[in-house]
C-alpha positions as CSV (number, residue, x, y, z in Angstrom):
1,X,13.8,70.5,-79.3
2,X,14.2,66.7,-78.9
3,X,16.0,67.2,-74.7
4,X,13.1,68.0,-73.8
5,X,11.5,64.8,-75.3
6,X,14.4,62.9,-74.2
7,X,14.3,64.2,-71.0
8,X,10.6,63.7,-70.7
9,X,10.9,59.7,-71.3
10,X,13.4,59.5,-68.0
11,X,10.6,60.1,-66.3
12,X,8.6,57.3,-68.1
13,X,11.4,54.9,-67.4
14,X,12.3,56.0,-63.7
15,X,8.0,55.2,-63.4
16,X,9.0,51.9,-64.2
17,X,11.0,51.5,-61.2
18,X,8.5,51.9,-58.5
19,X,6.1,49.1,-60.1
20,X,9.0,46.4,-59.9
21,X,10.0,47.9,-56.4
22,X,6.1,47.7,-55.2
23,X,6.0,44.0,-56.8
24,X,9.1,43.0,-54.2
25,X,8.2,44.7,-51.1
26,X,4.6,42.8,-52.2
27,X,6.3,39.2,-52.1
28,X,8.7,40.2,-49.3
29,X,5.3,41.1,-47.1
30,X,3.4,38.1,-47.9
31,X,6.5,35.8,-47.0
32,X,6.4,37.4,-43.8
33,X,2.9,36.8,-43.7
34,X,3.4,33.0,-44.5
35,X,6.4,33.1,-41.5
36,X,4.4,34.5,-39.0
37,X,1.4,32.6,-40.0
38,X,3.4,29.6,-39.6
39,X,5.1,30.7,-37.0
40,X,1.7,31.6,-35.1
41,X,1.0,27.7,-35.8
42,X,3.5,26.6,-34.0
43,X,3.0,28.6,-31.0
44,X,-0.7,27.5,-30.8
45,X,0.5,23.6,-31.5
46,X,2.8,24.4,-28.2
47,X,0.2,26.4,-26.1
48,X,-2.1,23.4,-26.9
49,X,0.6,21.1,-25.3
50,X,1.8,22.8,-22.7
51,X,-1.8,23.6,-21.3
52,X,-2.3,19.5,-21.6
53,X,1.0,19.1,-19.5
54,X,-0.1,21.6,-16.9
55,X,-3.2,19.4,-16.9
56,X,-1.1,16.3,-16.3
57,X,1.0,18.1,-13.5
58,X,-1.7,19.7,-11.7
59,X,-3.1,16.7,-11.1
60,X,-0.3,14.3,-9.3
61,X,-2.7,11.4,-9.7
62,X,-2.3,11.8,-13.5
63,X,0.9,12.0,-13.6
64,X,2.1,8.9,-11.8
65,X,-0.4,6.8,-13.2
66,X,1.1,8.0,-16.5
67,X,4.3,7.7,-15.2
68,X,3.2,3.6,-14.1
69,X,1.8,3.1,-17.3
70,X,5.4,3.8,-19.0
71,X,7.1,1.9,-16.4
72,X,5.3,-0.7,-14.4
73,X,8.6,-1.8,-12.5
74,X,9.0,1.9,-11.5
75,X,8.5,0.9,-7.6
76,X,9.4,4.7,-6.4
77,X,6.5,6.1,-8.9
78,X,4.5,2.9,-7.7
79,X,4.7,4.0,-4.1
80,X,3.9,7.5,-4.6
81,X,0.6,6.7,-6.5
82,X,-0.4,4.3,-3.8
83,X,0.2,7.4,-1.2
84,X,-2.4,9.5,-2.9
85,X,-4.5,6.7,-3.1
86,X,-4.2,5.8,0.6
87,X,-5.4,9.2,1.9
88,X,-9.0,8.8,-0.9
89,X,-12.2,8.4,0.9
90,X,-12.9,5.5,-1.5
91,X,-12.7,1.8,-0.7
92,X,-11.8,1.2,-4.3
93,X,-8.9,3.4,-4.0
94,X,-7.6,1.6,-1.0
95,X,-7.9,-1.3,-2.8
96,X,-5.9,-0.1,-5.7
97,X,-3.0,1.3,-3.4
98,X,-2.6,-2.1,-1.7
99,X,-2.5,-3.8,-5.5
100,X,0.5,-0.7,-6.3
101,X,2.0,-1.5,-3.3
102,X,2.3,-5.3,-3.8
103,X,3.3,-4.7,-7.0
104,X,6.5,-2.3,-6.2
105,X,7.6,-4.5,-3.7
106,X,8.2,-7.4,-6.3
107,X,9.9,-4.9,-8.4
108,X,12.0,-4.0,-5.0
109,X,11.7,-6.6,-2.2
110,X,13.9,-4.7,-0.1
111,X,12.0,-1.6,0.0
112,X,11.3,-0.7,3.6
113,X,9.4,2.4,3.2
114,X,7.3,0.1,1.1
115,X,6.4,-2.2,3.6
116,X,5.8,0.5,5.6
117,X,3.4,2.5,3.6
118,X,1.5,-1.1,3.1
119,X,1.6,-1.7,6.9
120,X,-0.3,2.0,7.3
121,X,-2.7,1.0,4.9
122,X,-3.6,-2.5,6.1
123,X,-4.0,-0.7,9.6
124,X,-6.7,1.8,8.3
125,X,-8.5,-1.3,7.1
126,X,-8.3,-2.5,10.4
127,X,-6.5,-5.3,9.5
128,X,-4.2,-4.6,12.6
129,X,-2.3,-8.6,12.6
130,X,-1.7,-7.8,8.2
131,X,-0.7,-4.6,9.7
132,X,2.1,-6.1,12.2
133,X,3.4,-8.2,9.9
134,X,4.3,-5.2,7.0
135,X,6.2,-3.7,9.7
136,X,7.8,-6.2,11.2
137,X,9.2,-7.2,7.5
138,X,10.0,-3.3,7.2
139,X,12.0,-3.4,9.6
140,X,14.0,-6.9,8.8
141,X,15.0,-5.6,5.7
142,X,15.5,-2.3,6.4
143,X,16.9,-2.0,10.2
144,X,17.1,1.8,9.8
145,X,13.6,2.6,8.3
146,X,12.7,4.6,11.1
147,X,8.9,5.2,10.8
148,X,8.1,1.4,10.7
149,X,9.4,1.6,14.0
150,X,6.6,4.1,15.0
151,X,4.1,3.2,13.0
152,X,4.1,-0.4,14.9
153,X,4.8,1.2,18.1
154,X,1.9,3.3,17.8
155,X,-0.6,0.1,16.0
156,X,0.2,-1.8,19.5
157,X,-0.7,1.3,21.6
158,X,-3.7,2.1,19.5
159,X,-4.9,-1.6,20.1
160,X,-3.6,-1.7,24.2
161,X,-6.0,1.1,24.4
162,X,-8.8,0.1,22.6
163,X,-9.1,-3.3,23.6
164,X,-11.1,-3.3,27.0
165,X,-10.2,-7.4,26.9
166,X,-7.1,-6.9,27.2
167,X,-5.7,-8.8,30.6
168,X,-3.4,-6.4,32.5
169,X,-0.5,-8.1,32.3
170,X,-0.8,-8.5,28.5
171,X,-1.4,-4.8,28.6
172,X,2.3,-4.6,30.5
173,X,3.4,-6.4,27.4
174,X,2.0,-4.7,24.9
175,X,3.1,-1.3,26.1
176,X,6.6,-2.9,26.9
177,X,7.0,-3.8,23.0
178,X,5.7,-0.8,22.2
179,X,8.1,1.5,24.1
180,X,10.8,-0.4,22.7
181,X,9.9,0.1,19.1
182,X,9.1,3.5,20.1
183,X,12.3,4.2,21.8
184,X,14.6,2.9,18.6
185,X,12.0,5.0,16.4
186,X,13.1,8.1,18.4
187,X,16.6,7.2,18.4
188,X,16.4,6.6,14.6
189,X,14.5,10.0,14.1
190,X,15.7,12.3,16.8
191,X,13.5,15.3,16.3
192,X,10.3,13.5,15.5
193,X,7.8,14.9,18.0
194,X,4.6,12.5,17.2
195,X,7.3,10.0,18.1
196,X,8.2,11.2,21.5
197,X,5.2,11.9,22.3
198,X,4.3,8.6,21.8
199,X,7.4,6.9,23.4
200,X,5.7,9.1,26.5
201,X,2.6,7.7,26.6
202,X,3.9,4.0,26.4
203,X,6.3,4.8,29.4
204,X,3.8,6.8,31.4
205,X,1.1,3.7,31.4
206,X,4.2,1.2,32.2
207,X,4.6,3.9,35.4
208,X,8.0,5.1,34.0
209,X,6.9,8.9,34.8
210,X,9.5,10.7,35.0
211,X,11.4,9.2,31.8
212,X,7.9,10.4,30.1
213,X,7.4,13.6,31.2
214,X,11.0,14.6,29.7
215,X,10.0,13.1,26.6
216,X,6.1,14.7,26.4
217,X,8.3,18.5,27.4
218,X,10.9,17.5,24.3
219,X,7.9,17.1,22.1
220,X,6.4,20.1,23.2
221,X,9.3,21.8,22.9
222,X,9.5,21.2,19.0
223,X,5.5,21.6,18.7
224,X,4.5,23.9,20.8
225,X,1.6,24.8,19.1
226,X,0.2,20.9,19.5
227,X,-2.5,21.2,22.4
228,X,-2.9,17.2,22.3
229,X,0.8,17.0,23.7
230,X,-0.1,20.3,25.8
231,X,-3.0,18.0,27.2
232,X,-0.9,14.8,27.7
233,X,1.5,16.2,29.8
234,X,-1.4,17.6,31.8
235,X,-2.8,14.5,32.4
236,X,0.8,13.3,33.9
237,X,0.9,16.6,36.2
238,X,-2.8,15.3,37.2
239,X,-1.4,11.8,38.1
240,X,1.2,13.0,39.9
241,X,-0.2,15.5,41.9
242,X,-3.0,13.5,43.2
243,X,-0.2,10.6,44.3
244,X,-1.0,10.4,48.0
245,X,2.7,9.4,48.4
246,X,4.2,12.7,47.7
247,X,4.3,15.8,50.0
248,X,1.6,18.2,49.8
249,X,3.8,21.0,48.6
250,X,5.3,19.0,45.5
251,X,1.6,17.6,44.9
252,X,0.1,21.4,44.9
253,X,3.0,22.5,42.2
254,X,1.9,19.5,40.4
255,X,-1.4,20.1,40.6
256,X,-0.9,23.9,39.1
257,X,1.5,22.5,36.3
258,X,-1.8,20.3,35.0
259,X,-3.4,22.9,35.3
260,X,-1.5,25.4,33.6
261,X,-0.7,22.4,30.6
262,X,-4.7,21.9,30.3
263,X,-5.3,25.8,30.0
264,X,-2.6,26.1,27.3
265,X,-4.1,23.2,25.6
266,X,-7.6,25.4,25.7
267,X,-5.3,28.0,24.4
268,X,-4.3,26.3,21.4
269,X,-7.7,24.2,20.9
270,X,-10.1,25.5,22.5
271,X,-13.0,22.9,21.1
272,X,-10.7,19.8,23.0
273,X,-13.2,18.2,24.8
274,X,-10.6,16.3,27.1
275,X,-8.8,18.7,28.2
276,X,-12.1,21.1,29.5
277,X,-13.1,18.1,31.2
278,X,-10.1,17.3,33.1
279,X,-9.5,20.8,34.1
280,X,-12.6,20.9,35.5
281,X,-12.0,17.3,37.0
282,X,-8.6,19.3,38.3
283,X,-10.5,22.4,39.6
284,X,-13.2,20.3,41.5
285,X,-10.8,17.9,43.7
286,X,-8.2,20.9,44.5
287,X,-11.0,22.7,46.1
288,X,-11.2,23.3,49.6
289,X,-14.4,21.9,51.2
290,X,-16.6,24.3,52.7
């Protein structure tokens, strides 16, 4: 009579079981509540972080001036924040870049591209003679650094042709400088087309014409899509084929290869002023009188 009993408390202790199983599973899910709590912490503390680094690194003016702060010797960082500042549309900025500039180049007094970034930005101030004189040291301590070369080259044609006091023959000497810097500038960056364009137009107003149309077709060549070279080598077509010297035949062919340079110019650009003007210019003296 008693198995029954018996048998009845199994029950009673197996109901034991489940109460210290629930109690277990009850800790075990609050630790993972804890983990993953903590966890989620962590990932937040890092989301918070990484959206302040993307902050920093979407903004490269951040992060070189952070960059500076750590390391004010840093003249590679120093140089790269004055580039950003140089292209600002504030005065202050300009100001500040020349400071950065000044400062990397006591931290590396041998840093062409230095002198060369200070000698564009003392040429946007106008300060053409300050300008000169960045580039000339550019380029004694760094015989190689190819854009000073350029840079100057173009400063003494920008000034030859914006200077209506200029006497002709110092004109013949400006442009003679010029086309020498120019010409090592092209020899020290062979595929630069700005720069052959330019060594083109300091040999076409020294009368060297045929030396710059090869140079104005090798810069076309790797711009094509560029309608001021397009319109520059029109302008030498024009010249030529109005030289009273050459034989009619030649001068006609010259005549319709400034015109066909001034129409792909249109082509390219077609709100450049110069080169409607000319081709109309063109049109009007190559046609016949009534």
């Amino acid at each position: 009579g008693t198995q029954p009993g018996s048998e009845g408390t199994q029950p009673g202790s197996e109901g034991t079981q489940p109460g210290s199983e629930g109690t277990q599973q009850s800790r075990l899910r609050r630790r993972r509540l804890y983990a993953l709590a903590l966890l989620a912490a962590v990932a937040a503390l890092r989301v918070r972080e990484t959206r302040q680094l993307c902050q920093v690194w979407a903004s490269p003016e951040k992060l070189y001036t952070h960059l500076v702060a750590a390391d004010p010797t840093d003249a590679p960082m120093l140089q790269a924040l004055a580039s950003l500042l140089i292209d600002s549309t504030d005065p202050a900025n300009h100001e500040r870049a020349e400071s950065l500039l000044r400062q990397s180049l006591v931290a590396e007094p041998n840093s062409g591209a230095g002198y060369n970034q200070l000698g564009l930005l003392l040429k946007r101030a106008k300060r053409n003679a300050d300008a000169e004189a960045a580039y000339a040291q550019a380029i004694e301590v760094a015989p190689r650094e190819g854009p000073a070369y350029v840079n100057w080259g173009n400063l003494l044609l920008d000034h030859n042709n914006n200077n209506p006091l200029t006497k002709p023959l110092d004109s013949q000497d400006v442009l003679t400088r010029a086309a020498e810097l120019l010409t090592t500038g092209v020899e020290l960056l062979p595929n630069n087309a700005p720069a052959l364009n330019s060594l083109a137009v300091a040999l076409k107003g020294l009368g060297r014409l045929d030396e710059a149309r090869a140079h104005y077709e090798e810069a076309i060549s790797l711009r094509p899509d560029s309608a001021s070279f397009q319109h520059n080598l029109a302008l030498l077509f024009m010249q030529q084929g109005f030289d009273t010297r050459k034989p009619l035949p030649e001068a006609q062919s010259l005549r319709a290869l400034a015109k066909q340079h001034f129409e792909a110019a249109l082509a390219l650009q077609p709100a450049h002023v110069g080169a409607r003007q000319n081709l109309a210019s063109l049109i009007a003296r190559t046609r016949p009188p009534r």
